[in-house]
N, C-alpha and C positions, 0 to 999 in steps of 0.2 A: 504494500500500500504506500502511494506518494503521497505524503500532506505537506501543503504552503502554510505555515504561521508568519501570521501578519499583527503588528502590533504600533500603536503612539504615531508611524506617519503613512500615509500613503508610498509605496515605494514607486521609486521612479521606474524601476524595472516593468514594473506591472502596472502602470496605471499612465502615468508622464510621459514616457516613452514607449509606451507597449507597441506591439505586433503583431498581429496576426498569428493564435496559434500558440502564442506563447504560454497560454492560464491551461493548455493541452496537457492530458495525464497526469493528470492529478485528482486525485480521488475525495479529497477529501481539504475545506482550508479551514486553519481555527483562526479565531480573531481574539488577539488578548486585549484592545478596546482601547480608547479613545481616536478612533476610526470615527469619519464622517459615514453618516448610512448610505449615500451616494458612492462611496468608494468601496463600500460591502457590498453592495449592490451590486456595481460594475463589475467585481472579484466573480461574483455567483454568478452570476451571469452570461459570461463568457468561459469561465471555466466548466459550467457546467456540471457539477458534484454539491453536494451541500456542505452550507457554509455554518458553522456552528460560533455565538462570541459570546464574549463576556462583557461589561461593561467598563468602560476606564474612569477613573476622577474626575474627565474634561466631559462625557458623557452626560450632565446633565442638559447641556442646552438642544437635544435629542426634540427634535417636535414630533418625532415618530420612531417607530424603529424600522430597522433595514429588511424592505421587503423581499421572499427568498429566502430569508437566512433564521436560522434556530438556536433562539437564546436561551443558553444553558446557566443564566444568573443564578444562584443559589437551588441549582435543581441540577440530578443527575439525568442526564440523555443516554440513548443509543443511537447509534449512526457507523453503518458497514461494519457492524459488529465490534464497535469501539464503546465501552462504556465510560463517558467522559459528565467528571464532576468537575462544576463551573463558581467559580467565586468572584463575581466583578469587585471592582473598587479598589481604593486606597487608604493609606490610614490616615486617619482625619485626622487633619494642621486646621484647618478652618470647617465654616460647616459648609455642606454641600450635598448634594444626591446621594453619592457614590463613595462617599467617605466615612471607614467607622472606627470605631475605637479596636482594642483587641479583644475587650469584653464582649462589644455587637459583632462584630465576626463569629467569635466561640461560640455565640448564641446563634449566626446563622446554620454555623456548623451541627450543633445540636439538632434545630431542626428535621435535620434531613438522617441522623447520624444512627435512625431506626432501618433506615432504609439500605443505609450504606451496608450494615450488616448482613441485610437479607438479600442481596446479592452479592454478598463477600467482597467487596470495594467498588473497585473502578480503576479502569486503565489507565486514564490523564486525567492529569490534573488542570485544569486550564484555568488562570485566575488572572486577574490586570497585576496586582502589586507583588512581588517577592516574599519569599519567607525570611524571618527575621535571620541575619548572621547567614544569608544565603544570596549574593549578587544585590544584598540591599547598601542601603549607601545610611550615614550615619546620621544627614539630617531629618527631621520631622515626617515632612512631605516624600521622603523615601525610605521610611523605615519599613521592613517585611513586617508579619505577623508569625508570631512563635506558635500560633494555632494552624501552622499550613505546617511548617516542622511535627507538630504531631501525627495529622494526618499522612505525613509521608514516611514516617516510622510507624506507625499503626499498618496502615492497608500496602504498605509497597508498592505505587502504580509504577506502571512503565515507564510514563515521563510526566515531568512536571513543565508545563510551557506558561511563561508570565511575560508580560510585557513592563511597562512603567518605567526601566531603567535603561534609558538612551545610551548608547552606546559611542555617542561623540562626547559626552559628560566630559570625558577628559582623564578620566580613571578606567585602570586598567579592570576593565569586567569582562568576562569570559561570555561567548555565549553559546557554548555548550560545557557544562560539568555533569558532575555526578553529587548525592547523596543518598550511600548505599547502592544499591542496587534502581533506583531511580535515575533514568537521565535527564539533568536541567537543563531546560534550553531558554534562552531569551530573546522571544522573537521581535527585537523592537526592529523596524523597516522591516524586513521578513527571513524566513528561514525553513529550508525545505529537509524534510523529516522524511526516510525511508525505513518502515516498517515490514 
């Protein structure tokens, strides 16, 4: 299985300067969010596969959401036999839509956390922000949540894909590692995943 993660910008590859052909074989895109819905739109549309996102922190001024495309915000999906648990947002510096503490995360996590058991997890992890002490960065507005760390030692999914940490920041951030047996990937502009 080929998947596009796409995360925080429109990539030029795909969207600026795209081509004919190019959004070709790929099975499957995740969006880790603060995406315009016009530019998920476009993704789904031409590639042809379904597009699955999350929300990002910029995602409030959203006057709809991305037609075609299947949001996995605080809900677990399946798609091509991928079971993907989705956590938008970031952690809250200010108030906002899409921003919570690390108590209303845990809380959304609970939630659903009857559910996670009775399918025995879930493959990806798809969420906007980082786990804490994982590709996060030290101030406010980039801090991870130590409740995505749990989740990743509890159920072990395959991969964990986030966006929120740019990659021209200026620090050296990886955007592929590991914790455990989970591969991290961060797909800010995008990053293509062979399964």
């Amino acid at each position: 299985m080929r998947i596009l993660a796409v995360s925080d910008v429109p990539s030029d590859r795909y969207y600026k300067f795209y081509q004919p052909g190019r959004l070709n074989g790929f099975d499957l895109i995740l969006s880790c969010g603060d995406l315009s819905p016009e530019y998920t739109e476009f993704l789904v549309t031409l590639a042809n596969c379904p597009l699955v996102y999350v929300h990002g922190n910029h995602d409030s001024c959203y006057k709809r959401d991305p037609e075609g495309c299947i949001c996995a915000d605080g809900r677990l999906v399946e798609v091509n036999g991928l079971r993907i648990l989705g956590m938008g947002g970031s952690y809250r510096y200010r108030s906002g839509k899409y921003m919570y503490t690390e108590k209303q995360m845990n809380r959304r996590i609970g939630g659903i956390e009857s559910l996670l058991r009775k399918t025995h997890g879930f493959d990806i992890l798809l969420t906007h922000a980082p786990a804490f002490g994982l590709n996060d960065l030290d101030d406010l507005p980039h801090r991870g949540f130590e409740c995505f760390n749990t989740l990743l030692e509890k159920y072990e999914p395959s991969y964990f894909i986030h966006g929120h940490i740019h990659l021209n920041y200026g620090y050296r951030i990886p955007q592929k590692t590991t914790k455990g047996n989970t591969i991290v990937i961060n797909a800010f502009d995008h990053c293509i995943i062979e399964i």
